[in-house]
C-alpha positions as CSV (number, residue, x, y, z in Angstrom):
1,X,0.0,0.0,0.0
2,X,1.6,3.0,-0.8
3,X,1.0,6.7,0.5
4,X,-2.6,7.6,0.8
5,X,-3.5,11.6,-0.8
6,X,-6.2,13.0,0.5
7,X,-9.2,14.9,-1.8
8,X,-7.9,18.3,-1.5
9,X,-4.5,17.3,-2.1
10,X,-5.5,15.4,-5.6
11,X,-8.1,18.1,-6.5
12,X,-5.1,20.8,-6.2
13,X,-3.3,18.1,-8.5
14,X,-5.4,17.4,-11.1
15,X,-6.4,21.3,-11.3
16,X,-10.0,20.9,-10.2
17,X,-12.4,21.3,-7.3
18,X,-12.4,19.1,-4.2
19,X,-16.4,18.5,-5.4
20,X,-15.3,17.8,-8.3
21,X,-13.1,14.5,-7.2
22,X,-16.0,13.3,-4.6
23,X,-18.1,13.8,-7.6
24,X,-16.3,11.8,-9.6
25,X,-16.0,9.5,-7.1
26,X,-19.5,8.5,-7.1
27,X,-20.0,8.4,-10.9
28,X,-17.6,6.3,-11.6
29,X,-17.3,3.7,-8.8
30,X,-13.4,5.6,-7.8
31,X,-12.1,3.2,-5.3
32,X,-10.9,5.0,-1.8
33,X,-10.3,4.7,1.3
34,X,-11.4,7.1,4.5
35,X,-9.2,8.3,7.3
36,X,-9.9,8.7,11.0
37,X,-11.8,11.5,10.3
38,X,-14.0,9.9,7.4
39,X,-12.5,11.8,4.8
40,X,-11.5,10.2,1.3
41,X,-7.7,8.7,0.7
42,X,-6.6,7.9,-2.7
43,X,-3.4,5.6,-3.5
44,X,-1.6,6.5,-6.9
45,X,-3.0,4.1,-9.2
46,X,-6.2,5.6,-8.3
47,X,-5.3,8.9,-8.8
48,X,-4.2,7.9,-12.2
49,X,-8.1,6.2,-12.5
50,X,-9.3,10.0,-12.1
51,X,-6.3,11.7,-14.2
52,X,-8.0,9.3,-17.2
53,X,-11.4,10.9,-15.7
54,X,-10.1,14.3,-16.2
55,X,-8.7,14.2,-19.8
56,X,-11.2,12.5,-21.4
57,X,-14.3,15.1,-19.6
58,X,-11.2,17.6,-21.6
59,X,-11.5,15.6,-24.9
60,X,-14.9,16.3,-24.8
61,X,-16.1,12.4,-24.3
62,X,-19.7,12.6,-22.2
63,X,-19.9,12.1,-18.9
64,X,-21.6,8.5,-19.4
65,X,-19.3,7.3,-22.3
66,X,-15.9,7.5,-19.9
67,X,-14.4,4.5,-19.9
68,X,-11.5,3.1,-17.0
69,X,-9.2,0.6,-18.6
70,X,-8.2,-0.6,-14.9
71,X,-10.8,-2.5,-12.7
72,X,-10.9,-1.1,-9.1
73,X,-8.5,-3.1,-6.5
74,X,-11.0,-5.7,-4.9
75,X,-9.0,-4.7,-1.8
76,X,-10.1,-1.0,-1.3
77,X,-13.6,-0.2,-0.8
78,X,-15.2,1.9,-3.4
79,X,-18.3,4.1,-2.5
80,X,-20.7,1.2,-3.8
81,X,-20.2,-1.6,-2.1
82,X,-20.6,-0.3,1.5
83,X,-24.1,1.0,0.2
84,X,-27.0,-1.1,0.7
85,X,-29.2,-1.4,-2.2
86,X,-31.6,1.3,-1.8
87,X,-28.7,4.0,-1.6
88,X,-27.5,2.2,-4.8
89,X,-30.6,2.0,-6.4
90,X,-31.2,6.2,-5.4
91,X,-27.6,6.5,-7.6
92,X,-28.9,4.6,-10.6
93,X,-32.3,7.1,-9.8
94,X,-30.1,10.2,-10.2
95,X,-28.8,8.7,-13.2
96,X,-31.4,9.0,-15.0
97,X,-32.6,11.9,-14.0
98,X,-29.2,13.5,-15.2
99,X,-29.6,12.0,-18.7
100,X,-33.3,13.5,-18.4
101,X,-31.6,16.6,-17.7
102,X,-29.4,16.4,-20.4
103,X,-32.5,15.9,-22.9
104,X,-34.4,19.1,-21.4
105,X,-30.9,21.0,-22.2
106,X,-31.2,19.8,-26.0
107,X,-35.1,21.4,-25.9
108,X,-34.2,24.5,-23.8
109,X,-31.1,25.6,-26.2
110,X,-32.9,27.4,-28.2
111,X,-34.5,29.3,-25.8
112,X,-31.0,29.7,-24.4
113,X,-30.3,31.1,-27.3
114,X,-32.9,33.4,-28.2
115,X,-32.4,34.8,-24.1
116,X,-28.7,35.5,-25.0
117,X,-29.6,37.2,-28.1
118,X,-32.1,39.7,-25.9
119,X,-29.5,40.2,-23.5
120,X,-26.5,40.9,-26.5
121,X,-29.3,43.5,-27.9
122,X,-30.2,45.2,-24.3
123,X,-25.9,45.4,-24.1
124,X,-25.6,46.7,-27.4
125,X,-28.7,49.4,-27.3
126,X,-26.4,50.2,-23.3
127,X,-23.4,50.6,-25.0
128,X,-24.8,53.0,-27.6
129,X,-26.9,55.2,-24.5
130,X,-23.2,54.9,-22.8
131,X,-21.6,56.3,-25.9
132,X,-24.2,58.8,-26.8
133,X,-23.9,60.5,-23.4
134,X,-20.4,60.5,-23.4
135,X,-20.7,62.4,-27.0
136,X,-23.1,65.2,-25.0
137,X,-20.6,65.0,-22.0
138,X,-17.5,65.9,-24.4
139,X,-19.6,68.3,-26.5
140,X,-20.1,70.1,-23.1
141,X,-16.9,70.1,-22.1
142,X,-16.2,72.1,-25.2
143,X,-18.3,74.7,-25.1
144,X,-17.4,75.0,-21.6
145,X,-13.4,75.3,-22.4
146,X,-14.4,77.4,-25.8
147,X,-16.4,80.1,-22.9
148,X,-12.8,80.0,-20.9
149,X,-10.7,80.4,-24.1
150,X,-12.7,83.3,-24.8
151,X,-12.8,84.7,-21.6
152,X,-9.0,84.7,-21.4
153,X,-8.3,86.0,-24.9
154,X,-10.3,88.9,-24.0
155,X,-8.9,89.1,-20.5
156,X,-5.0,88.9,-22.8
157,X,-6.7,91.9,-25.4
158,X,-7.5,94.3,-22.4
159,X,-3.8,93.7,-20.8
160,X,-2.6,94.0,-24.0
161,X,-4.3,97.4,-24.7
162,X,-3.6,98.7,-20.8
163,X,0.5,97.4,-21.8
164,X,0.3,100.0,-24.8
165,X,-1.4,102.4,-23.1
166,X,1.7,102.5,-20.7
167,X,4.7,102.1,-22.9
168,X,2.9,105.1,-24.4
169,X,2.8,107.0,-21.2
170,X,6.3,105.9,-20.8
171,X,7.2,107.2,-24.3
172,X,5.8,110.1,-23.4
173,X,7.4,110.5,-20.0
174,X,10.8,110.0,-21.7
175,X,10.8,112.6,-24.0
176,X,9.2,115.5,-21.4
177,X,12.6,114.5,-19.3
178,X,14.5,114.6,-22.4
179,X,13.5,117.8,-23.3
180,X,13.7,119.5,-19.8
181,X,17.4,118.3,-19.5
182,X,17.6,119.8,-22.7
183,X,17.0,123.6,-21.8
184,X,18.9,123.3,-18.6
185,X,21.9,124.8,-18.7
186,X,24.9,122.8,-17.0
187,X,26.6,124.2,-14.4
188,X,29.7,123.7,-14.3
189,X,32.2,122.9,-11.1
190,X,35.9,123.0,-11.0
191,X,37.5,121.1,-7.8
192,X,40.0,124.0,-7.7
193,X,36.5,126.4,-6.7
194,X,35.6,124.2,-4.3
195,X,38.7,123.8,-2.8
196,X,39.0,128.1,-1.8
């Protein structure tokens, strides 16, 4: 007997759930063995039984067409045979009622269908409100900037206008200086007259 794995540790193997393996389990008469605790143990070979599980669900092969080359050890105890016959008889039940579901899902695709289609037409018209008020949103925005642009080149035309107004002044200033400096007369100072 070689080391026992427990559910969790072969679910986080294989890639799948921990349901998934118990599942599994049921369906296809997994041999295991339980622990103290009651929980599942699984010995290679048997993980191996449920890696075949796996890739052939992958490959696309139904559910009730898997086939398991290897017979279960007649030494472990699989699921089944500690059930008495009524528990065994309520798997066969559900069974059926699985392959009655999967003939309802045959019938119900198209209305599966025609729902997605409402609900691809209900995103699309969404998308196209979405997109239309962005459009107002952005057309908005643009008259509100255009108002601000406006506002400042305005704002720029008064300073400009003021800045003329007082280089003119300054113009102005320049020359009346220019012009008094002019008609003064310079006096003149020798050091030697300050010096008596």
């Amino acid at each position: 007997m070689g080391k026992a794995f427990k559910t969790k540790e072969v679910a986080k193997r294989l890639g799948v759930s921990s349901r998934t393996i118990q599942r599994w389990v049921r369906n296809f008469n997994v041999p295991y063995q339980t622990n103290a605790q009651g929980h599942y143990t699984f010995e290679e070979q048997h993980i191996k039984l449920l890696e075949k599980i796996k890739d052939q669900l992958k490959a696309g092969v139904p559910m009730e067409k898997i086939e398991l080359s290897e017979k279960p050890d007649r030494n472990m105890e699989t699921k089944q045979s500690l059930r008495p016959a009524c528990v065994t008889t309520a798997t066969a039940n559900s069974r059926l009622t699985d392959q009655r579901h999967t003939d309802s899902a045959v019938t119900l695709e198209p209305f599966f269908k025609e729902k997605l289609a409402q609900v691809q037409e209900q995103v699309n018209r969404l998308e196209q409100t979405v997109s239309t008020k962005a459009d107002e949103v952005v057309y908005e925005q643009l008259i509100v900037h255009r108002r601000e642009l406006e506002r400042l080149t305005d704002t720029v035309s008064q300073l400009e206008h003021k800045l003329e107004e007082l280089e003119s002044e300054v113009a102005n200033l320049k020359a009346s200086l220019q012009a008094e400096n002019e008609h003064k007369p310079t006096k003149r100072f020798s050091f030697f007259s300050l010096a008596r």
